[in-house]
C-alpha positions in Angstrom: 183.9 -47.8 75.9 184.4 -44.5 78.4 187.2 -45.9 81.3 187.2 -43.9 84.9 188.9 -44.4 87.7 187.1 -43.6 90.6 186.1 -44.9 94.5 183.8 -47.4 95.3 182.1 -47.8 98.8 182.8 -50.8 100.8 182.6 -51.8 104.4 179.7 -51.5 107.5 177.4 -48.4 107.5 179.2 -45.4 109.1 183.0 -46.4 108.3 184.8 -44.4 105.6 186.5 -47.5 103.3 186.6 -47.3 99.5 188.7 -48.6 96.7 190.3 -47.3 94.0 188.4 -49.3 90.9 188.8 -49.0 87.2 185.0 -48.7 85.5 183.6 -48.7 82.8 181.7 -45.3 82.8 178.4 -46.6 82.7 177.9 -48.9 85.5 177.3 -48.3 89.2 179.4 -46.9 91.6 179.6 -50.3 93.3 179.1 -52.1 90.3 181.2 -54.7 88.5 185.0 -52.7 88.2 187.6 -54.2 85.5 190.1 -53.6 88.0 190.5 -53.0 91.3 193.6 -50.4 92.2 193.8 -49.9 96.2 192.1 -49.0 98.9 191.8 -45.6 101.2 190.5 -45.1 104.6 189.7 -42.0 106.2 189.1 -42.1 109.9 188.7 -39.6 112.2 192.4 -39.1 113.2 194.3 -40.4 110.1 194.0 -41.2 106.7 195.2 -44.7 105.1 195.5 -45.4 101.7 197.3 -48.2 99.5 197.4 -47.1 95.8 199.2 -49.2 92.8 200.7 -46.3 91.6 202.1 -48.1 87.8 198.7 -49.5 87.1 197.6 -46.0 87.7 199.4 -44.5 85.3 198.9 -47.2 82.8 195.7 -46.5 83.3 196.1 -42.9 82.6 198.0 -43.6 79.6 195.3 -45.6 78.0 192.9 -42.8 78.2 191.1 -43.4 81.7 190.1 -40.2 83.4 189.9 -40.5 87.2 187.4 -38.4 89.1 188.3 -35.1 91.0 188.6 -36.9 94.4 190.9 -39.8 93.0 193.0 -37.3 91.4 193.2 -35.4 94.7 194.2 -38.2 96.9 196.9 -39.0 94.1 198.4 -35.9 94.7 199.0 -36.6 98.4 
């Protein structure tokens, strides 16, 4: 089983709000997730995020490979 950690959409139509979900890489974006992380906003004047940072890592550890954008926004 192929683990990712990437972001999946939540919230109304036209509002930027996704969590940080562990995945299997198979399934749909907002599919099922074995985990769910954190959550990050970005609005028009500020950006909001709320990340478990040691489940990350363990995650990591394990042999998860996050996506380009999750990896970005961990670096912030």
């Amino acid at each position: 089983m192929s683990v990712v950690i990437r972001l999946a959409k939540t919230g109304k139509r036209g509002e930027r709000k996704f969590r940080v979900v562990v995945s299997e890489k198979r399934s749909r974006r907002d599919g099922r997730a074995i985990e769910v992380l954190g959550w990050y906003e970005k609005n028009v004047g500020s950006t909001r995020k709320k990340v478990d940072r040691q489940r990350f890592d363990y995650w990591i550890k394990n042999g998860a490979i996050a996506s380009k954008t999750v990896t970005t926004l961990m670096e912030i």
